[in-house]
N, C-alpha and C positions, 0 to 999 in steps of 0.2 A: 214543735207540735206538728202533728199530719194536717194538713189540708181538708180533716172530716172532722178533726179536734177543730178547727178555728170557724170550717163551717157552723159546727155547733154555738162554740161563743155567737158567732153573729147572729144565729135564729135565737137563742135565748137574751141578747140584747137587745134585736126589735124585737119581740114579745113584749120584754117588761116596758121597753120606750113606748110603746103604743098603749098596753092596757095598765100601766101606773102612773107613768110620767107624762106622758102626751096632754092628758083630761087638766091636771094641774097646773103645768105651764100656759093652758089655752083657758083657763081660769080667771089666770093673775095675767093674760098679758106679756108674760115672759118678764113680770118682775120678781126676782128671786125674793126680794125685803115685803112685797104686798103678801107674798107665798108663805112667809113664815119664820124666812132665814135660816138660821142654823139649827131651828127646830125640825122643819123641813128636811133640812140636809141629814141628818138623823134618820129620818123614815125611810126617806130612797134610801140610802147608803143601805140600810137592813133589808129591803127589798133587793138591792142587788146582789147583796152575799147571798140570800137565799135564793135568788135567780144563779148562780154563781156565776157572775159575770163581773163582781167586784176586782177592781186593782190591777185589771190586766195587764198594766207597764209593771209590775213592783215587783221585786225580787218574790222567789215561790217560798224562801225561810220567811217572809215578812206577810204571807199571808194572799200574795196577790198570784198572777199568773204567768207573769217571766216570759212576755210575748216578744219578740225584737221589734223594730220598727214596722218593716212588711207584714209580717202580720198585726202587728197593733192597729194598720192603716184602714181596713173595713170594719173594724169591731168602732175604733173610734169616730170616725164616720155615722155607723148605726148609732150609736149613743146621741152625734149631734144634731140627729133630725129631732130633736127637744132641744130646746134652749136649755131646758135641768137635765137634760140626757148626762153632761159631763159632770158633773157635780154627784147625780147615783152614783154613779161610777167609780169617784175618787180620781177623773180626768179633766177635771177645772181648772186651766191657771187661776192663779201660777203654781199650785200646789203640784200638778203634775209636771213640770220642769223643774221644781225642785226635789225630788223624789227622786229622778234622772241624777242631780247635780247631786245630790247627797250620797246617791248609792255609788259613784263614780269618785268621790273627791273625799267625804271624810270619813274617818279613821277612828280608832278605840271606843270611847264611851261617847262621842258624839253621833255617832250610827244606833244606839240604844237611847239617848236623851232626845235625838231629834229625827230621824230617819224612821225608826221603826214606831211610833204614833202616829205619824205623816201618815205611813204606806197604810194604817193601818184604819185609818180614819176617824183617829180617838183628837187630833188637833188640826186647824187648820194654818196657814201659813204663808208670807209673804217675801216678796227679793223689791230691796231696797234700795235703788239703782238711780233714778230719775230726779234730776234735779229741778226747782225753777232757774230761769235764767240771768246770769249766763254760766250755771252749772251744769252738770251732764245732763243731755236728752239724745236726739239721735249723735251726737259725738261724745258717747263716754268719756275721754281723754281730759273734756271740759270739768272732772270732777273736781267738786269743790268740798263735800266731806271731809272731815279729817280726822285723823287717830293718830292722839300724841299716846307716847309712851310710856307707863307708868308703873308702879313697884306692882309684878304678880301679872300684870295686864296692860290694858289700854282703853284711853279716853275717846269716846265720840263724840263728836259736835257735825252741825250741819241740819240742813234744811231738805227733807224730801218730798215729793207729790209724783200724783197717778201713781200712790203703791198700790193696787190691787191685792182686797183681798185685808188690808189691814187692820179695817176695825170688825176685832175680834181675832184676830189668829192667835196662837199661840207663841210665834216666833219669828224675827226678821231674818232672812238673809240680808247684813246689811254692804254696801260698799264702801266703802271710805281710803283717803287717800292717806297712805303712812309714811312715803316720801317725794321727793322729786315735788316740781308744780305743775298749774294747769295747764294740761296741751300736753304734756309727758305722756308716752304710750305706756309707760311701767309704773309701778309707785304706788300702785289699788292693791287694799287687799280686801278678802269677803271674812266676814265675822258673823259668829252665830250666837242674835241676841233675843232672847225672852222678852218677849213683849211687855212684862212685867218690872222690867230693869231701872232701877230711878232714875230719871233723866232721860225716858222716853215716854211720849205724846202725841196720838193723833189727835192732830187739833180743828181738821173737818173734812169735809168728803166734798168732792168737785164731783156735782152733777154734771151727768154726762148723757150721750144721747142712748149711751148701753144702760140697761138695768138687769141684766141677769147674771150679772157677775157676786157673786157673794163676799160682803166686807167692802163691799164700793171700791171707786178709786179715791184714795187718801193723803189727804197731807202730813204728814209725818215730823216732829220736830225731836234731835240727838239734842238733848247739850248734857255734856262730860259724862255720858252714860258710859259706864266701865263694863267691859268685856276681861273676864277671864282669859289668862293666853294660851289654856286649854281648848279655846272656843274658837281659833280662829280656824279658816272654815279654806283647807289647803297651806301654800307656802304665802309670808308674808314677804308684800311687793309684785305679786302675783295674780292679783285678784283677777285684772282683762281676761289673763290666757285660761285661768280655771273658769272663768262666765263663761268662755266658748264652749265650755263640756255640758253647759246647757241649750246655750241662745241656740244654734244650728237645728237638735232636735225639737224644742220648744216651739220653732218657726213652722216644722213639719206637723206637729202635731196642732196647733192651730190652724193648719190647713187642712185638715182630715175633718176635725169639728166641722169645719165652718161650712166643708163641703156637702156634708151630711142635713145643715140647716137650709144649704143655699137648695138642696135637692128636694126639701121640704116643698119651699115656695116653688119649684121647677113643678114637680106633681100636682099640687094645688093648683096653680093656673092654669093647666093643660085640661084636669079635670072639670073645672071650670068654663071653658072656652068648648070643651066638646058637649057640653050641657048648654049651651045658652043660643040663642039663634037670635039673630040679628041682620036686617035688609034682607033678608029672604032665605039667609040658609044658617046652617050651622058656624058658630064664628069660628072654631078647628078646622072650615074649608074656605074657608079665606086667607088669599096670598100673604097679604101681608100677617097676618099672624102666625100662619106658619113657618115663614120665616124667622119670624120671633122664637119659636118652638126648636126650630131646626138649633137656632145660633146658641138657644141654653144647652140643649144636647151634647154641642162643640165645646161648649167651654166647659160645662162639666166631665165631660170625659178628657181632653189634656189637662185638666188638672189636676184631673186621678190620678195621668200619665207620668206628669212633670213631677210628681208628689212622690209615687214607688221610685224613680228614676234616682232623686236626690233620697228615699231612705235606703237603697241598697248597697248606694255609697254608705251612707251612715252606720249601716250594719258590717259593710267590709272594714269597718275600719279608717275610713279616710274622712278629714277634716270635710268634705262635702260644700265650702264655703260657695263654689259657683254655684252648687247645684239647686242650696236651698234657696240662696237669692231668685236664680230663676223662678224657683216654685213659687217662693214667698210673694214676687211681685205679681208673677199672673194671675196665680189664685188670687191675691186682695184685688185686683179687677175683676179677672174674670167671674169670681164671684159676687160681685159688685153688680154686674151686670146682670146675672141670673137673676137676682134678689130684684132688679129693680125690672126688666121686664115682666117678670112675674105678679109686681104692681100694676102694669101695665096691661098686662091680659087681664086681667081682673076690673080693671075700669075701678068705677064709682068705689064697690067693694074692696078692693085691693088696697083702699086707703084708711079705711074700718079698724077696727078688731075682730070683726064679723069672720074675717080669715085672717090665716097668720101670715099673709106675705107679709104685713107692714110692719109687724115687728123684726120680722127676718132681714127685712133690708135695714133696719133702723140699727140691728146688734151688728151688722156684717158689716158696714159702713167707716166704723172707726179700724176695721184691721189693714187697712192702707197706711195706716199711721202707725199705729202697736207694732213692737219686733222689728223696728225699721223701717222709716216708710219708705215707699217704692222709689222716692228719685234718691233716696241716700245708696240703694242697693243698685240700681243702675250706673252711679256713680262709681262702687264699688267693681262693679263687672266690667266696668268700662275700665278703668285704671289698669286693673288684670289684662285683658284683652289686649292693650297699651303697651304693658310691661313686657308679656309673652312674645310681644309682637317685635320690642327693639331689644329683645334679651341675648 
């Protein structure tokens, strides 16, 4: 697309953020379940097609707008300055890193059974990944699922939580281990299960400190739930390398969200502090707050930076593994820090619902930990930096 095509997406995406979405999430709170849920997610969704700003990651046969990553990066962005921004949209995880993973990995009638609903925002949907302990969580390898093999298919068993997204979706992406044991880098494969499949159960929702995430985060219980082995979802044994054909962009594009939320609260407090006068002047001409001002500034524009830097890898082609770690760690700080200065310039208010800094810093707080938390990925860049270094 030109550069006057994606300008457009972005004025017709804040429009509709501000005068549809904005009023309702400032509402409820930015609780997507007080809102209405998947009732909800029905209305935006139709407001966004007719804004036509629906789907802008999805293939353009499947109804959306075929944007690569650099350009999905300011559209997605706009969406995020709402906490329901992503969700009009059809750019909520995890639905939108599976949309990514499907259109990239599966093949024949599983791209018409589960892809093209997805993209098209007739169902919602889940990836199955996270275990309790000592199953997989930030070291997938720890998986403890399993998929024995059976006449036509295969059996699942195992125990999942924090699946976002899962009560109510239509379908899991599930992982389970079909050889090898735990600690094995190989031996996962991804399976594509209907949430309706006997022998699967959410069996309850881990409140958490997020509430705008739609289908909560959920405990999920397999036992001998059979999978068709038409359904398996890429090569069997395979599952880690095919999850990379998500996690990397999935990383990026909750960076682009979050950045758009964290700029929320950046504008509110400034608006705020140049409106309010205190000890004799305005609080926008005091030191110390402007420097509060200046340091959101900073960190939201390198985040911007570090964010296009690791999608143009992603669009050239290249595994981008340094790059999104980079991005992934600073943004889950540095937007961490916007969110909570932003509390801070606000005083008393800031802590309210009066303004929405406090729920901005309250959703943006958990993505330190979501997609890796920051010292597993530092760990990871360090080992590289290591390797390179005695290679």
């Amino acid at each position: 697309m030109t550069h006057h095509e994606i300008d457009d997406i972005i004025a017709r995406t804040r429009t509709l953020i501000h005068d549809v979405v904005l009023p309702l999430d400032d509402e409820h709170d930015g609780d997507i379940t007080a809102a209405g849920g998947d009732e909800v997610r029905v209305t935006l969704q139709a407001a966004a097609r007719a804004a036509g700003v629906f789907a802008p990651h999805a293939p353009v046969e499947l109804g959306g707008l075929g944007l690569n990553l650099v350009d999905r990066a300011p559209v997605f962005e706009e969406a995020g300055y709402s906490l329901f921004g992503p969700l009009a949209l059809n750019i909520a995880a995890p639905d939108e890193g599976n949309v990514h993973l499907l259109d990239q990995v599966a093949v024949g009638s599983q791209r018409d059974r589960f892809l093209a609903p997805l993209a098209r925002g007739q169902v919602r949907s889940a990836f199955a990944m996270t275990e309790p302990s000592p199953g997989a969580g930030s070291d997938p390898t720890a998986l403890a699922t399993t998929a024995v093999k059976v006449d036509s298919g295969w059996a699942v068993s195992g125990r999942k939580w924090f699946i976002t997204g899962a009560d109510g979706a239509s379908f899991y992406i599930t992982m389970a281990r079909t050889s090898g044991e735990t600690g094995d880098t190989s031996g996962a494969t991804m399976f594509l299960m209907p949430a309706d499949t006997e022998g699967i159960s959410v069996t309850r929702h881990l409140a958490s400190l997020d509430t705008s995430m739609i289908g909560g985060h959920c405990e999920v219980l397999f036992e001998d739930a059979f999978v068709p082995d038409e359904d398996v979802l890429g090569e069997v044994g395979q599952g880690f390398a095919g999850a990379q054909v998500r996690l990397g962009p999935a990383r990026m594009t909750h960076v682009m969200r979050w950045l758009g939320a964290a700029r929320r609260a950046h504008e509110v407090a400034v608006a705020h502090v140049a409106g309010r006068e205190a000890f004799g002047a305005r609080l926008a001409d005091l030191g110390m707050v402007q420097q509060m001002i200046a340091d959101n500034e900073i960190d939201l524009a390198a985040t911007r930076a570090l964010l296009l830097e690791a999608c143009r890898v992603l669009d050239d082609g290249g595994r981008a593994a340094k790059e999104t770690s980079i991005a992934k760690i600073f943004a889950g700080e540095a937007l961490h820090r916007v969110a909570d200065r932003s509390v801070q310039l606000c005083g008393g208010l800031g802590t309210t619902h009066e303004l929405p800094v406090a729920k901005i810093a309250r959703e943006i707080r958990p993505f330190r930990i979501y997609d890796g938390p920051s010292e597993v990925h530092r760990w990871a860049l360090a080992r590289r930096a290591v390797r390179e270094a005695t290679r």
